[in-house]
C-alpha positions as a printed NumPy array, in Angstrom:
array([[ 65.718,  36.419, 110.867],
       [ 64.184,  34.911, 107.736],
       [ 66.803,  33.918, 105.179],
       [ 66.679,  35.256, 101.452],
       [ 65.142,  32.278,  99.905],
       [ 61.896,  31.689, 101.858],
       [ 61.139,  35.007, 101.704],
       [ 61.329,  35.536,  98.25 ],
       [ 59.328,  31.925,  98.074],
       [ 56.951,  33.291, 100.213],
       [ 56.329,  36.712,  97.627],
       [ 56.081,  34.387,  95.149],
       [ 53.226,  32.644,  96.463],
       [ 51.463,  35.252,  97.545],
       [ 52.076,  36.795,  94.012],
       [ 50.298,  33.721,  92.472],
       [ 47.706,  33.712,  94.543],
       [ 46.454,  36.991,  93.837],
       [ 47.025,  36.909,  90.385],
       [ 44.903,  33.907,  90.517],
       [ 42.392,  36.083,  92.77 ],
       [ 42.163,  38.736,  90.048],
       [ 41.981,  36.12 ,  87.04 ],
       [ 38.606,  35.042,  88.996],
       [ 37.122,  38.358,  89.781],
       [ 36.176,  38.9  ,  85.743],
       [ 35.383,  35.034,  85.158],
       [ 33.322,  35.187,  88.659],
       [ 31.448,  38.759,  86.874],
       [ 30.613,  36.547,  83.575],
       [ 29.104,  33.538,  85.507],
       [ 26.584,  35.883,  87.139],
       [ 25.474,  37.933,  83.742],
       [ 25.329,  34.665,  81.963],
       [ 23.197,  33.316,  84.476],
       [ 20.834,  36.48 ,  84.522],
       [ 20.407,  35.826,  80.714],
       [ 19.633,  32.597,  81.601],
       [ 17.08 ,  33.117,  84.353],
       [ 15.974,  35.879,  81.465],
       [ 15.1  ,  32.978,  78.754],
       [ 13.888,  30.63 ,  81.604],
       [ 10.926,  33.471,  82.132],
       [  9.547,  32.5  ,  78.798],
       [ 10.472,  29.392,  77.703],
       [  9.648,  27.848,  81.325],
       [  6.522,  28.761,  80.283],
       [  5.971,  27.319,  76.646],
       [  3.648,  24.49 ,  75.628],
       [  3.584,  25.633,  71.935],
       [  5.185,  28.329,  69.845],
       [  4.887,  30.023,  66.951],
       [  7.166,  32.868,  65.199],
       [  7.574,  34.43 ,  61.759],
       [ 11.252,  33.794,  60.848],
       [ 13.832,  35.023,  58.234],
       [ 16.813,  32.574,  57.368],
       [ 19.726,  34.277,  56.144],
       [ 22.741,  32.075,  54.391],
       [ 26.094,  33.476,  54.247],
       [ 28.685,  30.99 ,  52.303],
       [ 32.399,  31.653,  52.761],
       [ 32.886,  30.59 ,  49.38 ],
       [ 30.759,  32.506,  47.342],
       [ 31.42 ,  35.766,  49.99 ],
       [ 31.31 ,  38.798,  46.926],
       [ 27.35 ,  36.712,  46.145],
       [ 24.249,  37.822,  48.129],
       [ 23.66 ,  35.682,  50.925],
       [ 20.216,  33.497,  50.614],
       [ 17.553,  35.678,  52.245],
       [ 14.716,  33.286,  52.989],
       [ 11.045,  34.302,  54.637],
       [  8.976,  31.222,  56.886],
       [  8.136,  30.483,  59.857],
       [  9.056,  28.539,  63.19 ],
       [  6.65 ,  26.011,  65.07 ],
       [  7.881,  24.82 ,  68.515],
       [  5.817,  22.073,  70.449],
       [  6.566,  21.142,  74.013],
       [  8.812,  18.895,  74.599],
       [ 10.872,  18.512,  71.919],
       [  9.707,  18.776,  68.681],
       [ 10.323,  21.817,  66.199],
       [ 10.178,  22.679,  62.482],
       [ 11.956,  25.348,  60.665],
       [ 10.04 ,  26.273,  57.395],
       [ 10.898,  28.254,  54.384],
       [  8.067,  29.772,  52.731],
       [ 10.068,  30.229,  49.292],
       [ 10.105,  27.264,  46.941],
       [ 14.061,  27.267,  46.924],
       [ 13.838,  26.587,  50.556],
       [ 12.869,  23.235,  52.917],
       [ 11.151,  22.368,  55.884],
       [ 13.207,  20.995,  58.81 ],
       [ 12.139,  18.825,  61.356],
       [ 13.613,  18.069,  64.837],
       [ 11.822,  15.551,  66.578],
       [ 13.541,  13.698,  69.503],
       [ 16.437,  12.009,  67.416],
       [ 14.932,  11.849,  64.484],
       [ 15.856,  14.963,  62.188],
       [ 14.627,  15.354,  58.499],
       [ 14.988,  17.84 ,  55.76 ],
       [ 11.84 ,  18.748,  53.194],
       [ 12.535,  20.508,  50.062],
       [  9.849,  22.565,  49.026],
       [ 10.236,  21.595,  45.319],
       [  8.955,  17.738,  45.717],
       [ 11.349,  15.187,  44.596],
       [ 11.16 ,  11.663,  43.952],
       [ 13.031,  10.591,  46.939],
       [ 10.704,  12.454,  49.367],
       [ 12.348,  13.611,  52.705],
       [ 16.011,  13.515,  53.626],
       [ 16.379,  11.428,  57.051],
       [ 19.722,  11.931,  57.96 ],
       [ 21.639,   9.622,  60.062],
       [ 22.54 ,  10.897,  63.97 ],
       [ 26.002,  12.195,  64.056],
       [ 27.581,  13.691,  67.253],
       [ 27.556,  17.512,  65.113],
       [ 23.403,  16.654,  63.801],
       [ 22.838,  15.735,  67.131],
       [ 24.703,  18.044,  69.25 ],
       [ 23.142,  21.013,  66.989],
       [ 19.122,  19.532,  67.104],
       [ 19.842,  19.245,  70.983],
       [ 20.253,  22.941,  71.099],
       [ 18.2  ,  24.322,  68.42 ],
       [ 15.703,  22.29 ,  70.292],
       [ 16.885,  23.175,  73.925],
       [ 16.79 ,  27.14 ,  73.027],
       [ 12.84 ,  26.635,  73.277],
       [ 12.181,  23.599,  75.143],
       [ 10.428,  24.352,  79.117],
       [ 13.177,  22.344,  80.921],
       [ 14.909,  24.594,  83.073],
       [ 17.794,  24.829,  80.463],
       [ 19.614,  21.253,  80.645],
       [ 19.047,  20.452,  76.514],
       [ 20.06 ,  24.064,  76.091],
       [ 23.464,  23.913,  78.923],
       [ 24.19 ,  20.12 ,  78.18 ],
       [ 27.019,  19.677,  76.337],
       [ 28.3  ,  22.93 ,  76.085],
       [ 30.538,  25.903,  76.799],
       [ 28.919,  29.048,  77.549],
       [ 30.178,  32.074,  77.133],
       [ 28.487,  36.254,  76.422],
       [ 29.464,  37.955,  73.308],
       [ 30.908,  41.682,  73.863],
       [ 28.724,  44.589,  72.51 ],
       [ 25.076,  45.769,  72.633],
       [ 22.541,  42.937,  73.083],
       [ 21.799,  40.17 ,  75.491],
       [ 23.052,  37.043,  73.505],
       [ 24.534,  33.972,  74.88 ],
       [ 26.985,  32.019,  73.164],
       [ 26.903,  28.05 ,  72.901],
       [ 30.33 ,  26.137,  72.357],
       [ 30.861,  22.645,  71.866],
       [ 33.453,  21.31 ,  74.594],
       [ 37.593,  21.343,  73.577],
       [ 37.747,  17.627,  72.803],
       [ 34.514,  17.081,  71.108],
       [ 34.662,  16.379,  67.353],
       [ 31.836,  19.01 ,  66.913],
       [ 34.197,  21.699,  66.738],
       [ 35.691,  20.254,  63.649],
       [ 32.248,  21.802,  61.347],
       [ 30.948,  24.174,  64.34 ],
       [ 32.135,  27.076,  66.079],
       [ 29.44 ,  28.164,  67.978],
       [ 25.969,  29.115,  68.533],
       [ 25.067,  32.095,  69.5  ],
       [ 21.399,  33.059,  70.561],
       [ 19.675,  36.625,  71.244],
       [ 17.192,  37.153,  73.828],
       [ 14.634,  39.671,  73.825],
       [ 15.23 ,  42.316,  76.696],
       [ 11.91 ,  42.483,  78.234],
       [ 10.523,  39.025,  77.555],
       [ 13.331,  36.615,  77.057],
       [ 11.804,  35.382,  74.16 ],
       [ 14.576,  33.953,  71.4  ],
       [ 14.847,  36.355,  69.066],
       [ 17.72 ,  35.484,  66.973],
       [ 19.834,  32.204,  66.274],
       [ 23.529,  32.693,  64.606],
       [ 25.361,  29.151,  63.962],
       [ 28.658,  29.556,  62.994],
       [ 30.326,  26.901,  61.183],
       [ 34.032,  26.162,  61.365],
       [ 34.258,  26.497,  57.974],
       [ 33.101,  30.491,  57.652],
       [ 30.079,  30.124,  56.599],
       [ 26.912,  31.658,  58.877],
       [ 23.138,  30.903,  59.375],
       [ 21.166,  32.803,  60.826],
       [ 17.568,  32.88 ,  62.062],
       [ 15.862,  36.197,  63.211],
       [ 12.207,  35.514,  65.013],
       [  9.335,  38.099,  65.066],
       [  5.747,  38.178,  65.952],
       [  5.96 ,  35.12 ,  68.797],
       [  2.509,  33.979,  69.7  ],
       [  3.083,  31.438,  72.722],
       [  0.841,  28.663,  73.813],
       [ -1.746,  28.677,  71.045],
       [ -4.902,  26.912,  71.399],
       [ -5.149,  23.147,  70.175],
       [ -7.009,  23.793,  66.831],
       [ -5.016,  27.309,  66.182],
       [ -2.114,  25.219,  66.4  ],
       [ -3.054,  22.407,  64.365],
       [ -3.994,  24.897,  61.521],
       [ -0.574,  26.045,  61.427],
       [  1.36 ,  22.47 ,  61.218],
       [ -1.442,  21.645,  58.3  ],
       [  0.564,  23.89 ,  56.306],
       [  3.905,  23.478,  56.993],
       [  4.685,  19.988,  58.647],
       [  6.24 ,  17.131,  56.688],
       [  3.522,  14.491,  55.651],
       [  0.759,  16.603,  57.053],
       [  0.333,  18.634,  54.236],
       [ -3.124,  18.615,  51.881],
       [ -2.646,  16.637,  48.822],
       [ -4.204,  17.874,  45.791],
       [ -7.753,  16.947,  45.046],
       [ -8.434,  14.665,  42.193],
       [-10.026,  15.858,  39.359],
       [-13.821,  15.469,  39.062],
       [-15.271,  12.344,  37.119],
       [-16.243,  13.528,  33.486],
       [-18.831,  12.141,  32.075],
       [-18.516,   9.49 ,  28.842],
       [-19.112,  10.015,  25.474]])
C-alpha cells in the first residue's frame, strides 16, 4: 500500500509538471508566429541591395503631451550592408546617418559646428544595430542579436524588439517595435519607445528595392551628409 506522503508527493509532481506543460503550449504557439513574421521580413529584405522609401517621422514628447506631436515628411535610403540615412525633408528636421559604428546627426538648418558625431554608447549602438538590422540581407542576426522578441496583441503583423533584463539599454528604451507588410514583408512602420514616454515613429510608403547604380546615386546627391551640391559662386563681374 502506498503511504499518505508519497502519494501526495507524487500529485504534486505530476501537478507541476503539467502546469509547466501548459505554461509551454502558449510560449511554444508565440515562437512559431514570431518566426513566420520573421521568415515574412526575410522574403524581402534577404533580397535587398538598395532601398528606397518615402517616410513620415512622427514625435510624441511625454512632456509636452496636450502639444501636437512633430509631424515630419522625408525619406529613407538603405544600402546593403549596413549603411542607412533617415532624412527630413522640412528645415526643422535632420538627416541621420548609420554607417557601421559611426552614427551622425545633420540639421537641415546649417550650423557652424557642422554634423553631430556622437560617441558609441551601448543604447546608440544597440538602437543603430537594429534600425540597421530591420533592413540589412543577413538572415536576421543584426536584427535578433541582442534582443528579446516578442508579438504585440491586435491587428497587424509587428514584431517587437526588447533589449535583454540586465542590459543598461532599458534604462532610456523600452522597445522597438516594427510592422511588416502582409504580402511583401517589406518594413512598413518603426515605433521606438523610450523609457521615458516619449514615442518615434517612422511609417514607410512607396518602397522601390534594388535601384539601379545611377538612380541610386541621384537620390543620396540630395540627401546624404557631405554629398550634397554646394552653391555655385557668383559669376565674375566685370570692372569699372
Amino acid at each position: 500500500m502506498i503511504g499518505r506522503r508519497p502519494l501526495l508527493a507524487g500529485l504534486a509532481a505530476g501537478l507541476a509538471g503539467l502546469a509547466t506543460e501548459l505554461a509551454a503550449r502558449p510560449a511554444a504557439a508565440a515562437d512559431r508566429v514570431i518566426e513566420r513574421r520573421l521568415e515574412l521580413w526575410r522574403a524581402y529584405a534577404g533580397n535587398t541591395r538598395n532601398l528606397v522609401a518615402s517616410l513620415t517621422t512622427t514625435r510624441h514628447s511625454s512632456i509636452f503631451a496636450e502639444s501636437a506631436p512633430l509631424v515630419l515628411p522625408g525619406t529613407l535610403v538603405f544600402v546593403a550592408p549596413g549603411r542607412l540615412l533617415l532624412h527630413d525633408e522640412d528645415p526643422r528636421g535632420s538627416t541621420t546617418l548609420i554607417d557601421g559604428s559611426r552614427a551622425a546627426i545633420l540639421t537641415n538648418t546649417p550650423t557652424a559646428g557642422g554634423p553631430d558625431l556622437s560617441a558609441p554608447t551601448p543604447t546608440l549602438t544597440w538602437l543603430s544595430d537594429h534600425l540597421v538590422g530591420a533592413f540589412a540581407p543577413d538572415e536576421g542576426r543584426r536584427l535578433t542579436a541582442d534582443a528579446r522578441l516578442g508579438r504585440p496583441r491586435g491587428a497587424g503583423l509587428r514584431l517587437t524588439l526588447l533589449p535583454p533584463h540586465d542590459s543598461p539599454v532599458r534604462r532610456l528604451v523600452r522597445s522597438l517595435t516594427i510592422s511588416l507588410a502582409p504580402q511583401s514583408g517589406a518594413v512598413e512602420r518603426i515605433e521606438l519607445a523610450e523609457s521615458a514616454g516619449d514615442r518615434w515613429i517612422v511609417e514607410l510608403r512607396d518602397h522601390r528595392q534594388n535601384l539601379e547604380p545611377a538612380a541610386l546615386a541621384e537620390v543620396l546627391r540630395a540627401i546624404e551628409p557631405g554629398a550634397r551640391a554646394a552653391p555655385e559662386p557668383p559669376e565674375p563681374t566685370e570692372a569699372g
